[in-house]
C-alpha positions as CSV (number, residue, x, y, z in Angstrom):
1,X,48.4,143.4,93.6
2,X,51.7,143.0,92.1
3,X,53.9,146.0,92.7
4,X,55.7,148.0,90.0
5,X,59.9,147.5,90.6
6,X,60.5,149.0,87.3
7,X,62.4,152.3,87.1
8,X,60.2,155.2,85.6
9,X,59.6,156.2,82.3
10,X,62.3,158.9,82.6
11,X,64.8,157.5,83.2
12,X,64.6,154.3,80.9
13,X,64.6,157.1,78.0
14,X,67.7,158.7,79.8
15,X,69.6,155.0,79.8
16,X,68.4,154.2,76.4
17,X,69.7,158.0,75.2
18,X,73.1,157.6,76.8
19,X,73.3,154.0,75.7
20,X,72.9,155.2,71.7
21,X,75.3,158.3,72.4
22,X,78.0,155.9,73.7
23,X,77.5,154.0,70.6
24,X,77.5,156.7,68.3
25,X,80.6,158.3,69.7
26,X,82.0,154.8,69.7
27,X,81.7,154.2,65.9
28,X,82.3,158.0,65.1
29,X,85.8,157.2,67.0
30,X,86.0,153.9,65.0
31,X,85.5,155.4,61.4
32,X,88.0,158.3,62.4
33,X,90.4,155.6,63.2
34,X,93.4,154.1,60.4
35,X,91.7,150.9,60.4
36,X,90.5,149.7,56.7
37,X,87.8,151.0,55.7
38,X,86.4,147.4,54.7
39,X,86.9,146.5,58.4
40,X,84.5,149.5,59.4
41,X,81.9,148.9,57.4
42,X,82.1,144.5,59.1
43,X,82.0,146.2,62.3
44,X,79.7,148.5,61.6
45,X,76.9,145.9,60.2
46,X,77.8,143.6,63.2
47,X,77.3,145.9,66.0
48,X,73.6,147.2,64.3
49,X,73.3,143.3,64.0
50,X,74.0,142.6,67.6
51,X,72.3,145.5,69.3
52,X,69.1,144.9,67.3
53,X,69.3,141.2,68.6
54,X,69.6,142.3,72.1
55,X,67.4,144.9,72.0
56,X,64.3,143.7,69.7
57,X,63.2,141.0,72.1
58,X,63.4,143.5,75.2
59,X,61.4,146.5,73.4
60,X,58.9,143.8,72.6
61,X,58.7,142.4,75.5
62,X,58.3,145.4,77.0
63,X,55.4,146.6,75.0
64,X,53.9,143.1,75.7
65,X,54.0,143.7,79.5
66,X,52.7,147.2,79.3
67,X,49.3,145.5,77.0
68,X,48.8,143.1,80.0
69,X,49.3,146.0,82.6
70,X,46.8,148.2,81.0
71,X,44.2,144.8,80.2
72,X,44.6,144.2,84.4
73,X,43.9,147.7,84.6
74,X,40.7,147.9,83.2
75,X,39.9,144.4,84.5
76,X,41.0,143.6,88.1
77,X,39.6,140.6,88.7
78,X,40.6,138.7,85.4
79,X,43.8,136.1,85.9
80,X,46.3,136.1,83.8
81,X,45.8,133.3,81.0
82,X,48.8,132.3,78.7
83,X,46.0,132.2,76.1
């Protein structure tokens, strides 16, 4: 049986909340600032870019892993098959 090194439940919400707090204090900070407000809005639509490229393939991979867990669960003695 493969053991399970992944942090809880709880505290992946707790990262993920901090993580989206820092961000939004970040661009609040950012749209507060002199800069133009042309450069903002680029900034803006980058970072949303960027984070949702980082993050999409994680989320989904996560949700993924969790099918396979809960397939394994129900049966024990099936291998995994890349299929």
């Amino acid at each position: 049986m493969i053991e399970d090194d992944a942090p809880d439940k709880g505290f992946r919400i707790l990262l993920v909340t901090v993580m989206l707090c820092l961000i939004f204090v970040a661009h609040v900070f950012m749209w507060l600032s002199d800069m133009p407000r042309d450069l903002k809005i680029v900034f803006t639509v980058l970072n949303v870019l960027g984070w949702t490229i980082v993050l999409a393939p994680i989320l989904l991979v996560d949700r993924w892993l969790a099918s396979l867990r809960r397939r394994n669960a129900e049966d024990p003695e099936e291998e995994l098959s890349p299929e």
